[in-house]
N, C-alpha and C positions, 0 to 999 in steps of 0.2 A: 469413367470406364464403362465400355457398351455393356449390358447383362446378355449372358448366352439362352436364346429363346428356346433352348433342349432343358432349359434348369427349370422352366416352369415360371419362370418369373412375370408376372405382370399377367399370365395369361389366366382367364375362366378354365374352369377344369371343365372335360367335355363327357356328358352323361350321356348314355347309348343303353336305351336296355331293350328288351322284344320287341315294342308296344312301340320304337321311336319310328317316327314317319319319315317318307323318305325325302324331306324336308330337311330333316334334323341328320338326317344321316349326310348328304350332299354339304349340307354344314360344316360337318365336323371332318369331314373329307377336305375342304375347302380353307378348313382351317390349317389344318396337319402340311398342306400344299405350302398357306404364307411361311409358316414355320420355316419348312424345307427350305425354300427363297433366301431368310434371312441367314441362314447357316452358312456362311463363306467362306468361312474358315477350314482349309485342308484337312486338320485335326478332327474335324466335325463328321467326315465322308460314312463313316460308319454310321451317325445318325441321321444324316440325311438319307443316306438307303433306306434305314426302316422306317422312316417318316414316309415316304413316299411310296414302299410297298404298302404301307398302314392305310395311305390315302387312297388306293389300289384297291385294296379290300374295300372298304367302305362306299366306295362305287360301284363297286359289285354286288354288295347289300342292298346300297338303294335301288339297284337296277332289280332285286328278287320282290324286294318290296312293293316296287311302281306296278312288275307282276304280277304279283300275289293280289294286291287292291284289284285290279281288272278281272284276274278269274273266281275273286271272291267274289265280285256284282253279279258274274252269270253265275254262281254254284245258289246264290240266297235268290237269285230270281227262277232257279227252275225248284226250290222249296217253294218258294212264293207257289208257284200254278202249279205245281203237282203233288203238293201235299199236302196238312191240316195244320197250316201254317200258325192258326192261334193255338191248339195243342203242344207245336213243336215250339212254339216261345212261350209258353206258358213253364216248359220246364227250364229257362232260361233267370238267370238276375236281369234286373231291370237296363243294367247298362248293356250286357248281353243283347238282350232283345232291341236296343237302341242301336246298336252296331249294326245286327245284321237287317234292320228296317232301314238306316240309312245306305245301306249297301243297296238292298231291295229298290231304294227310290233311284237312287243314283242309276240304276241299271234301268228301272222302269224310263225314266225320261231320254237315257240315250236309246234305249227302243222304241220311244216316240216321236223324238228328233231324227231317226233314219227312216221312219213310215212317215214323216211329213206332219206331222201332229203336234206343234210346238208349245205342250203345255206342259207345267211343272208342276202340276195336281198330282200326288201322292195317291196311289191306290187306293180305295175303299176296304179300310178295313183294318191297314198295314198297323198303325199303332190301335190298337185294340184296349191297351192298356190302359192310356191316357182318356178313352172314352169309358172309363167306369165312374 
């Protein structure tokens, strides 16, 4: 006898917390979809609805997400030039300050790939940390 994919059966449980990338989120989005698929059954319609508005939401997370990463590279690249940038990660945890430096490169190279510059030299300076 088939097992009903709403029971959990057979399936990884799907972990989502602040921190998930929009990787992980398009994932679990993409999961919730086969699910939905597999549900054929007439008896099933009420779960299939929330599966798929579930899958709905979750694509719209990834879509804040995929946001959030692009205006977080310009908000840590106008600290980068306009502020005391090792003071301001200095009040930072170490993982902390690794985020917003890879934010910072990431934003620095696509500013040097649209001015024709095509190097992926990390600013002078940016980890600070690592040079003590």
């Amino acid at each position: 006898m088939p097992q009903n994919p709403a029971d959990g059966a057979g399936i990884a449980p799907l972990v989502l917390s602040e921190r998930s990338t929009e990787g992980k989120i398009r994932y679990a989005s993409q999961k919730l979809t086969e699910i939905h698929d597999q549900l054929a059954d007439p008896a099933t319609r009420d779960q299939r609805g929330t599966l798929l508005g579930l899958a709905m939401q979750l694509d719209w997370a990834a879509d804040a997400v995929k946001a959030q990463q692009a205006l977080g590279g310009e908000a840590w690249g106008t600290v980068w030039l306009h502020s005391k940038w090792r003071y301001i990660t200095s009040q930072m945890t170490t993982a902390e300050r690794e985020l917003a430096a890879d934010a910072v490169a990431r934003w620095s190279a696509a500013i040097n790939a649209h001015d024709g510059e095509p190097t992926t030299d990390e600013p002078e300076g940016l980890r600070w940390w690592r040079e003590a």
